[in-house]
Residue frames as qw, qx, qy, qz and C-alpha x, y, z in Angstrom:
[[0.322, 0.679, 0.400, 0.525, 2.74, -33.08, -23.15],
 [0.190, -0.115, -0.176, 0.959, 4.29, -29.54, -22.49],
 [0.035, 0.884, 0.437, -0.160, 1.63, -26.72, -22.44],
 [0.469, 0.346, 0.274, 0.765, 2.17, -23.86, -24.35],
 [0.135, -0.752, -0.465, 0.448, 1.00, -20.56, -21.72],
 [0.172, 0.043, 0.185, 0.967, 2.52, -18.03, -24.15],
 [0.247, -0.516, -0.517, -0.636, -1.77, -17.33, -25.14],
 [0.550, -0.487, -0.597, 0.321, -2.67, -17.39, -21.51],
 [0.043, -0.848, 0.098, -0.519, -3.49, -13.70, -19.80],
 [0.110, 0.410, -0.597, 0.681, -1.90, -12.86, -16.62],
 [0.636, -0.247, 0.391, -0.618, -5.19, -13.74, -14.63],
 [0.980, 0.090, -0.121, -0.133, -5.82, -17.43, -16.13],
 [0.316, 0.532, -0.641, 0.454, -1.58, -17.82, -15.10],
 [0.085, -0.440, 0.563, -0.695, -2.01, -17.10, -12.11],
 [0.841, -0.084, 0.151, -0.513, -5.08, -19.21, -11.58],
 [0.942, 0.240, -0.233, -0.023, -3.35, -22.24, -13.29],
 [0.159, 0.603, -0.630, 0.462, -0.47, -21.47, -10.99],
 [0.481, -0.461, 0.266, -0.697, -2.96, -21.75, -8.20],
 [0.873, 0.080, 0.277, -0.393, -4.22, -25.18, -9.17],
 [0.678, 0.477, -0.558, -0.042, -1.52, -27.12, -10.78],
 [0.955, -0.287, -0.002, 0.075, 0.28, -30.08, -8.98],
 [0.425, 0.778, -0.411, -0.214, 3.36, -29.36, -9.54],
 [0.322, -0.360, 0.875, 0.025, 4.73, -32.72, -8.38],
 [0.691, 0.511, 0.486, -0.161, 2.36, -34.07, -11.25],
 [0.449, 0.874, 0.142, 0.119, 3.15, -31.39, -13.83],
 [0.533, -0.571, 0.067, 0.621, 7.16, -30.48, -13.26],
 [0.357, 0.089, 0.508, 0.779, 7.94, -29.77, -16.90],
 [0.035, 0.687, 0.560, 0.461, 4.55, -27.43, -16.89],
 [0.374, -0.886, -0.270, 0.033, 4.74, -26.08, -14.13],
 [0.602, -0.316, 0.241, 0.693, 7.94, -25.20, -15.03],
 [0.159, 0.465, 0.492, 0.719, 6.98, -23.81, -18.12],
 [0.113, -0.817, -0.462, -0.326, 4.55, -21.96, -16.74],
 [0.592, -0.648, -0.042, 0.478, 6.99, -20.20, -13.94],
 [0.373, 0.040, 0.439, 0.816, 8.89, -19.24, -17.22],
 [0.117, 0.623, 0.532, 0.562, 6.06, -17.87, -19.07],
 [0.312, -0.933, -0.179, 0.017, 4.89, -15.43, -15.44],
 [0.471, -0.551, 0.214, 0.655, 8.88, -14.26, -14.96],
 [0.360, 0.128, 0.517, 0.766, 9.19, -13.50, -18.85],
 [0.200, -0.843, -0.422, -0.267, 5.34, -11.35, -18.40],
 [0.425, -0.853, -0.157, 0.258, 6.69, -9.77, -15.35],
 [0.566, -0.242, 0.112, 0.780, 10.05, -8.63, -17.25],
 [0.127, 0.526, 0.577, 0.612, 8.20, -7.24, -19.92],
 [0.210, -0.874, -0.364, -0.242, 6.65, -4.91, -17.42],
 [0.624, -0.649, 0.028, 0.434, 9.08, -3.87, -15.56],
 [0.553, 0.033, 0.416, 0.721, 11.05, -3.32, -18.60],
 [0.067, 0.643, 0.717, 0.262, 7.94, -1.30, -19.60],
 [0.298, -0.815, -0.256, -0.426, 6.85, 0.71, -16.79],
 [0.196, 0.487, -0.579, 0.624, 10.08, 0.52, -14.33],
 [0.189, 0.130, -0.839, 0.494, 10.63, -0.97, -11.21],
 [0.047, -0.267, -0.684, 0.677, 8.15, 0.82, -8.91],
 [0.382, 0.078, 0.094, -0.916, 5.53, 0.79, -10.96],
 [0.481, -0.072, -0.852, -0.192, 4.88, -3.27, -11.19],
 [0.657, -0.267, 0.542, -0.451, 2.59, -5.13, -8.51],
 [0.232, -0.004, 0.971, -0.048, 3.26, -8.53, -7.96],
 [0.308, 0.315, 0.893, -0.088, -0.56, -9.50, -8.52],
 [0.484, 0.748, 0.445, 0.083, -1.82, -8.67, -11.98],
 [0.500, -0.049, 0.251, 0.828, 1.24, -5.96, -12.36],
 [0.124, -0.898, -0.406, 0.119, -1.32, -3.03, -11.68],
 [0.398, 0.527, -0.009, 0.751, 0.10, 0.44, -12.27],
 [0.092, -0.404, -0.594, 0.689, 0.07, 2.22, -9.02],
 [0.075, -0.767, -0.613, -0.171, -2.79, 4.41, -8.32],
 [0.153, -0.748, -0.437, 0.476, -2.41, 7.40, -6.10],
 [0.329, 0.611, 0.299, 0.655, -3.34, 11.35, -7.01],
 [0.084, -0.225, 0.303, -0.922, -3.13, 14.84, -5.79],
 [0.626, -0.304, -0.457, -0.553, -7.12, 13.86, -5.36],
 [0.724, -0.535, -0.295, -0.319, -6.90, 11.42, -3.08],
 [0.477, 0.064, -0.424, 0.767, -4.14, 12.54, -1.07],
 [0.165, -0.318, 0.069, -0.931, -6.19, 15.40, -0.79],
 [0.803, -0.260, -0.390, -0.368, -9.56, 12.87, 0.75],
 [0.752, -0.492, -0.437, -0.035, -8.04, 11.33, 2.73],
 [0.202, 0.051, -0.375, 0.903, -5.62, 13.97, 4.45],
 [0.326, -0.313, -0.367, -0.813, -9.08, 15.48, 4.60],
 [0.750, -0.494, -0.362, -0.251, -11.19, 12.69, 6.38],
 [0.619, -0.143, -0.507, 0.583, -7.92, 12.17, 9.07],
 [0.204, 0.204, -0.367, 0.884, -8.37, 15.73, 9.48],
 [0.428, -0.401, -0.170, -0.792, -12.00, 16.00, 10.19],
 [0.831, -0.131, -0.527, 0.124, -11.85, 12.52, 12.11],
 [0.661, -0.078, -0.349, 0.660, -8.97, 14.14, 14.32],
 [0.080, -0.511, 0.073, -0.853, -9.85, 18.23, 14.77],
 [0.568, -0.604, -0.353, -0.433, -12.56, 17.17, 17.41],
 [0.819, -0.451, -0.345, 0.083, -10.34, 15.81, 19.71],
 [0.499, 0.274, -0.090, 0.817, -7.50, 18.04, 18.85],
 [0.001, -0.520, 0.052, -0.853, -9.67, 20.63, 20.10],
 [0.720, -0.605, -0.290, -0.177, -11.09, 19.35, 22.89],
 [0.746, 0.071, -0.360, 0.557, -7.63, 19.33, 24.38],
 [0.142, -0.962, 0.010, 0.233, -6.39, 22.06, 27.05],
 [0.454, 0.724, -0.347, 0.387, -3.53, 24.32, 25.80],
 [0.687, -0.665, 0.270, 0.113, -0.12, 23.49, 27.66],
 [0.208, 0.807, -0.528, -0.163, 3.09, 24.14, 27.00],
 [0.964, 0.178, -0.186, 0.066, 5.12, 20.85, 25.83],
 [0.414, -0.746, 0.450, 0.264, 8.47, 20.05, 27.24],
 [0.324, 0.594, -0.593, -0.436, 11.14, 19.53, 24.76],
 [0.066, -0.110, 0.978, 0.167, 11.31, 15.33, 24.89],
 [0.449, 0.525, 0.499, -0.524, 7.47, 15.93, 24.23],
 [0.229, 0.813, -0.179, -0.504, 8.22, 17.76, 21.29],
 [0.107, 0.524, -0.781, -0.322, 10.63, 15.17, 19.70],
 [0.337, 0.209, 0.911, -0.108, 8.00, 12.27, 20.30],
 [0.529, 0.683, 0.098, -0.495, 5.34, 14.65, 18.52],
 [0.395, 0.616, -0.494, -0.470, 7.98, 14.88, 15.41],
 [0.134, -0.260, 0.929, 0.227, 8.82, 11.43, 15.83],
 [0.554, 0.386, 0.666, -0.318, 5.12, 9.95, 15.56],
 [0.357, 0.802, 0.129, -0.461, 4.58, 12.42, 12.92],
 [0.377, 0.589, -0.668, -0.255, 7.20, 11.34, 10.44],
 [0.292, -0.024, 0.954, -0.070, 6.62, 7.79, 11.38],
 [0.422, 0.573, 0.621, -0.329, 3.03, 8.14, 10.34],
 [0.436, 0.771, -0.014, -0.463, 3.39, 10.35, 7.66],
 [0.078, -0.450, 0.813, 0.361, 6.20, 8.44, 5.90],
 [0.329, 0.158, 0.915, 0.172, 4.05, 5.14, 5.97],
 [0.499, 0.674, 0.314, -0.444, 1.18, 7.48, 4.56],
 [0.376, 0.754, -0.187, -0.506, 3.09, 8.65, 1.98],
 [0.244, -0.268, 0.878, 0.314, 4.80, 5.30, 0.83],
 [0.376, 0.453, 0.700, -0.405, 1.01, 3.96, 1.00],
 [0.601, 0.780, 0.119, -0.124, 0.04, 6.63, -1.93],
 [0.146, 0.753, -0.448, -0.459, 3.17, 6.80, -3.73],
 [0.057, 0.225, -0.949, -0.216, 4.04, 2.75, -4.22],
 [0.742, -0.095, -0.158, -0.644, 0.10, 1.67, -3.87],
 [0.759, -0.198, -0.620, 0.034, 0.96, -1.04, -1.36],
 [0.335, -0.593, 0.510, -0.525, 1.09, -0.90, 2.57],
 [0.131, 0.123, -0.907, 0.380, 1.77, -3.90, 5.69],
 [0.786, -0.434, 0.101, -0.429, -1.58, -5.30, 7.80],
 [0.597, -0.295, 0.684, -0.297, -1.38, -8.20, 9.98],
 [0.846, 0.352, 0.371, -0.148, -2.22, -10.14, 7.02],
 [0.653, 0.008, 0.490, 0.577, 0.75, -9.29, 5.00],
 [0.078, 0.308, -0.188, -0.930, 0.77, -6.87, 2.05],
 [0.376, 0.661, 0.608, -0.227, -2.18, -5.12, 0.99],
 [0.344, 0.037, 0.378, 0.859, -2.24, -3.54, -2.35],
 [0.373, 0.336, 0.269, -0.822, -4.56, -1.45, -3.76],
 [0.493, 0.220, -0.671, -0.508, -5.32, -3.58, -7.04],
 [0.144, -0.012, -0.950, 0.278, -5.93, -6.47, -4.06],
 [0.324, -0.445, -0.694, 0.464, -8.05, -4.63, -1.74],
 [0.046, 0.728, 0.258, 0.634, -9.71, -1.68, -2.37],
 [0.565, -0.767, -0.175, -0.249, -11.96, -1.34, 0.89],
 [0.728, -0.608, -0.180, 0.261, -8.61, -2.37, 3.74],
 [0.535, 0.312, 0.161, 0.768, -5.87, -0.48, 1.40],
 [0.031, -0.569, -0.124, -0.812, -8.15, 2.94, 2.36],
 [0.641, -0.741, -0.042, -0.197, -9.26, 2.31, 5.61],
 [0.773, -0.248, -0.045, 0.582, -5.58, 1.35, 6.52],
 [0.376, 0.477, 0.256, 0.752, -4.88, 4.77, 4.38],
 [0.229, -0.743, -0.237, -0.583, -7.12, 6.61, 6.40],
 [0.714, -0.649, -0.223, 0.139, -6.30, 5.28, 9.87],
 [0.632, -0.030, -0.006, 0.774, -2.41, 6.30, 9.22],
 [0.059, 0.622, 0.190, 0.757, -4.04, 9.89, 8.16],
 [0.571, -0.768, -0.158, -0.241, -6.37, 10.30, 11.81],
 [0.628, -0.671, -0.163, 0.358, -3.23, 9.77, 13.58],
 [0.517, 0.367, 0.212, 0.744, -0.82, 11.83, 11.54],
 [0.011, -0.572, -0.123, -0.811, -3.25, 14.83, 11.45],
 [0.740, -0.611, -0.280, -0.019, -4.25, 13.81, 15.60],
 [0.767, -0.322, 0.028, 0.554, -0.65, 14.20, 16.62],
 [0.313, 0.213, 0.200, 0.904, 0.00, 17.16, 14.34],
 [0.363, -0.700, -0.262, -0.556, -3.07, 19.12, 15.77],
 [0.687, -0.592, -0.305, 0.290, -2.38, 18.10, 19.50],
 [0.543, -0.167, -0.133, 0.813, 0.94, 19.33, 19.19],
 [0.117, 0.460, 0.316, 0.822, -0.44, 22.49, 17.35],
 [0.558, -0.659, -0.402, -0.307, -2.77, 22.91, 20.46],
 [0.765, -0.534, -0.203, 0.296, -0.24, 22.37, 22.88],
 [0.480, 0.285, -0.271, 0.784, 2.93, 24.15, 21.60]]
């Protein structure tokens, strides 16, 4: 007997994804592969490309707000040591590591809030996933950003 998933939300899917056999169930679990690709077009079709997530098809998240937070905590996090530094002049292949760090870091910051997903060791972390490792991963990319952009500022 086929299963009909058309009634099925997007969380009970995914759960019945989780837990099917499919070497038991091909012809469901087939269906049901149909029924999550025909959900996911529908959004996409919806809300464009780069604003789906894979799990539950979340709308990203970030705002001037918390761009502003957590540029904020990196900087308060990072000023102490920035200033603890002595002033000294950089030499130029100094200078080009500074920019490089700094656009290395800031890039992944800003992918981070613009597509609401970043990389850990664990694979991708979204914010719709992970609240708590999604912002402390957010925040750690910020301390060294606004560390490296204060050093240099100290040193030039």
């Amino acid at each position: 007997m086929i299963v009909n998933f058309s009634s099925y939300s997007i969380e009970e899917l995914l759960s019945t994804k989780e837990r099917m056999d499919r070497n038991l169930n091909p012809e469901n679990y087939a269906e049901l592969l149909l029924e999550l690709a025909n959900r996911k077009l529908l959004v996409l079709q919806t809300y464009g490309k780069n604003r789906a997530v894979a799990d539950g098809y979340q709308n990203r998240w970030a705002s001037v707000k918390h761009l502003f937070f957590i540029l904020l905590l990196g900087a308060l996090a990072s000023l102490p040591f920035a200033l603890s530094a002595k002033p000294s002049l950089l030499t130029f292949s100094d200078k080009w590591l500074a920019a490089f760090i700094l656009c290395v870091a800031g890039g992944l910051l800003l992918h981070s809030l613009a597509e609401g997903w970043t990389l850990s060791h664990e694979g991708q972390v979204t914010f719709a996933g992970d609240k708590l490792s999604f912002s402390l991963i957010q925040l750690c990319l910020s301390f060294i950003f606004c560390l490296v952009l204060f050093m240099t500022l100290v040193r030039w």
